[in-house]
C-alpha positions, 0 to 999 in steps of 0.5 A: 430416505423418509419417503422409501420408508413411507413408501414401504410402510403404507399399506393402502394399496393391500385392499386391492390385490385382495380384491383382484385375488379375490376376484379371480379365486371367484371367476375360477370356481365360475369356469369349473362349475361351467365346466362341470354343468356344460354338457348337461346344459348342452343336452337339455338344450338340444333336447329342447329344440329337437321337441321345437323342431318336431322332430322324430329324433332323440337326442344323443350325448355324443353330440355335445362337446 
């Protein structure tokens, strides 16, 4: 009986569910920044390899998904 009390007493494993909650609340503001920035990121890309390419081409939005 001692050890369940022991056992629900201790509070040494609390530090790491904050972690992995802290952790996760970190990886979700990540993927919707990525989210949000991604066709704007995918544009400035595209452009840059039309200008690489030497292409007459402009680049349009549409193509980034």
């Amino acid at each position: 009986m001692n050890a369940l009390i022991r056992f629900l007493k201790d509070e040494e494993g609390a530090a790491a569910v904050e972690y992995g909650l802290l952790a996760a609340l970190i990886a979700m503001v990540v993927i919707v920044g990525v989210r949000l920035l991604g066709t704007n990121i995918c544009g400035v890309f595209n452009g840059i390899a039309l200008v690489i390419k030497g292409t007459n081409q402009t680049y349009t939005w549409t193509q980034c998904s």
